[in-house]
C-alpha positions in Angstrom: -39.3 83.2 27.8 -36.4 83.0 26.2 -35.5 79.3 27.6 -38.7 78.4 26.6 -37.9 79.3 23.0 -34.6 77.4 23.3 -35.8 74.5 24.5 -39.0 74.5 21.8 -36.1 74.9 18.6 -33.5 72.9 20.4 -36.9 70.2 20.7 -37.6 70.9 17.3 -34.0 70.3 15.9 -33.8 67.0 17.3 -36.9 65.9 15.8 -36.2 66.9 12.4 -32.8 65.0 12.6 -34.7 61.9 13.5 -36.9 62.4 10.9 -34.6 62.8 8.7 -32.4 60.2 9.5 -34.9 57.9 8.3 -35.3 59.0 5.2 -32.3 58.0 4.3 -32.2 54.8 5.3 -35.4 53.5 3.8 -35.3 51.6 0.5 -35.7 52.8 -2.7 -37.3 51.0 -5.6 -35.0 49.8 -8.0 -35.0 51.5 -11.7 -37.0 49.4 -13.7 -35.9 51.3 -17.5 -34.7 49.7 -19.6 -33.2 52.2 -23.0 -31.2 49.8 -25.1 -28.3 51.7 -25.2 -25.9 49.3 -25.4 -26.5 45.8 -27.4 -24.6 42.9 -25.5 -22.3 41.3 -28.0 -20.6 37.6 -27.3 -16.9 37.3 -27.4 -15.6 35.2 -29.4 -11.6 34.4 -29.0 -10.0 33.7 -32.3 -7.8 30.5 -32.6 -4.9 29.9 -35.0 -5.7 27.7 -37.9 -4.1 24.3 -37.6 -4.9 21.1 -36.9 -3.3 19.7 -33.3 -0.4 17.6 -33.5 -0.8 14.0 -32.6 -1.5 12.8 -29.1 -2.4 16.5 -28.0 -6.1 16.4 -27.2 -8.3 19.0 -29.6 -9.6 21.0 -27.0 -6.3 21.3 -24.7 -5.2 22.3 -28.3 -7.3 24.9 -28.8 -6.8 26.1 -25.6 -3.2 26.8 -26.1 -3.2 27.9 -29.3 -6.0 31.5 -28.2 -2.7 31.9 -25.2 -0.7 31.5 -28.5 -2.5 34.6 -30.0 -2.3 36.5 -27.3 1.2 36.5 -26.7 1.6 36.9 -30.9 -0.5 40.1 -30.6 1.2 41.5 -27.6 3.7 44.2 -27.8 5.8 42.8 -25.2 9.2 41.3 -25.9 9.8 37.9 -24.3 6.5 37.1 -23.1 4.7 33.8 -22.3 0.9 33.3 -21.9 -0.3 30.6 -19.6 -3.2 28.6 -20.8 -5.0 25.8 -19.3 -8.0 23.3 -20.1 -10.1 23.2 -16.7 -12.5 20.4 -18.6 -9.2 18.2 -18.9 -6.7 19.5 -16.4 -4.4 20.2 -19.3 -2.0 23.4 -19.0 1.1 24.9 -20.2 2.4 28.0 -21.7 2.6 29.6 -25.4 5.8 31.3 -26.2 6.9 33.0 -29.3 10.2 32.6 -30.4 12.9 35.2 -32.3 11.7 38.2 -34.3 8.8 38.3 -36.6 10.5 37.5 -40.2 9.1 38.7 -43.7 5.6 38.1 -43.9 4.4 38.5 -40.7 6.0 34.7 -39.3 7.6 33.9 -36.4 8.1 30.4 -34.6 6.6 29.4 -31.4 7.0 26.7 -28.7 4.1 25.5 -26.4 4.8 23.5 -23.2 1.7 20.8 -22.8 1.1 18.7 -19.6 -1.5 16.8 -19.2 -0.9 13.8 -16.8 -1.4 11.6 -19.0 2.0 11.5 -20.8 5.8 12.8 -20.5 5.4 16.8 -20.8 6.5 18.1 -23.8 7.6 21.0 -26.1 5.6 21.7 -29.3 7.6 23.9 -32.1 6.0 25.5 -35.0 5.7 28.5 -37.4 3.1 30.9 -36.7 2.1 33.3 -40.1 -0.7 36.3 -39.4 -2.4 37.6 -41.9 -5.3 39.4 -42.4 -7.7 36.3 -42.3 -6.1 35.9 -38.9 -3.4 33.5 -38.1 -1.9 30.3 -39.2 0.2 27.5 -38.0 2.3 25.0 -40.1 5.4 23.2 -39.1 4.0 22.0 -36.2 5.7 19.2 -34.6 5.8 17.9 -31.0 9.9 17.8 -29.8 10.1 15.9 -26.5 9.6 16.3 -23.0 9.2 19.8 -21.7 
């Protein structure tokens, strides 16, 4: 009697595994709620004010000038932020230059390459304040 027991549980066992088993493998219906928690918001990068020097396009301008920010509003010492235009194949790198001086300036150089002329080095002053930043002095230098 007893192996008759045994083999009845052991029997039973098995098939409540396989029952089991495919419970969790069948699919579940996705979760359809929506609350509203959260409210998308678009992000909008802020670029310097300044109009781009001569023969650098406007948009490989503005380009450079957000990787400009970016390195301006970093903490690090020495850094350089790469930039790049995909629409025109445009790239280069934004660097600020020396300490930041009375008023919250400090000068900058981007490299610009574009294929379409010699690379070069553009030099300028870069002043933040609180209606964000501004560029004057800019002028292109030569080949970077």
């Amino acid at each position: 009697m007893r192996e008759v027991l045994r083999a009845g549980l052991g029997g039973a066992l098995v098939i409540a595994a396989a029952v089991c088993a495919g419970c969790s493998t069948a699919p579940l219906p996705d979760d359809d709620v929506i609350t509203g928690s959260i409210t998308p918001r678009p992000v909008v990068a802020r670029a310097p004010q300044g109009a781009a020097p001569q023969g650098v396009a406007a948009s490989d301008w503005s380009a450079a000038t957000v990787a400009l920010d970016q390195a301006l509003a970093s903490s690090e010492a020495d850094i350089s932020v790469p930039w790049e235009n995909r629409d025109t194949g445009a790239h280069g790198t934004a660097t600020p230059i020396g300490p930041r001086r009375a008023g919250g300036c400090r000068d900058f150089m981007i490299a610009v390459v574009d294929g379409k002329v010699a690379d070069r080095w553009i030099h300028g002053e870069a002043c933040r304040g609180r209606a964000g930043t501004v560029l004057t002095q800019v002028r292109v230098l030569g080949r970077a």
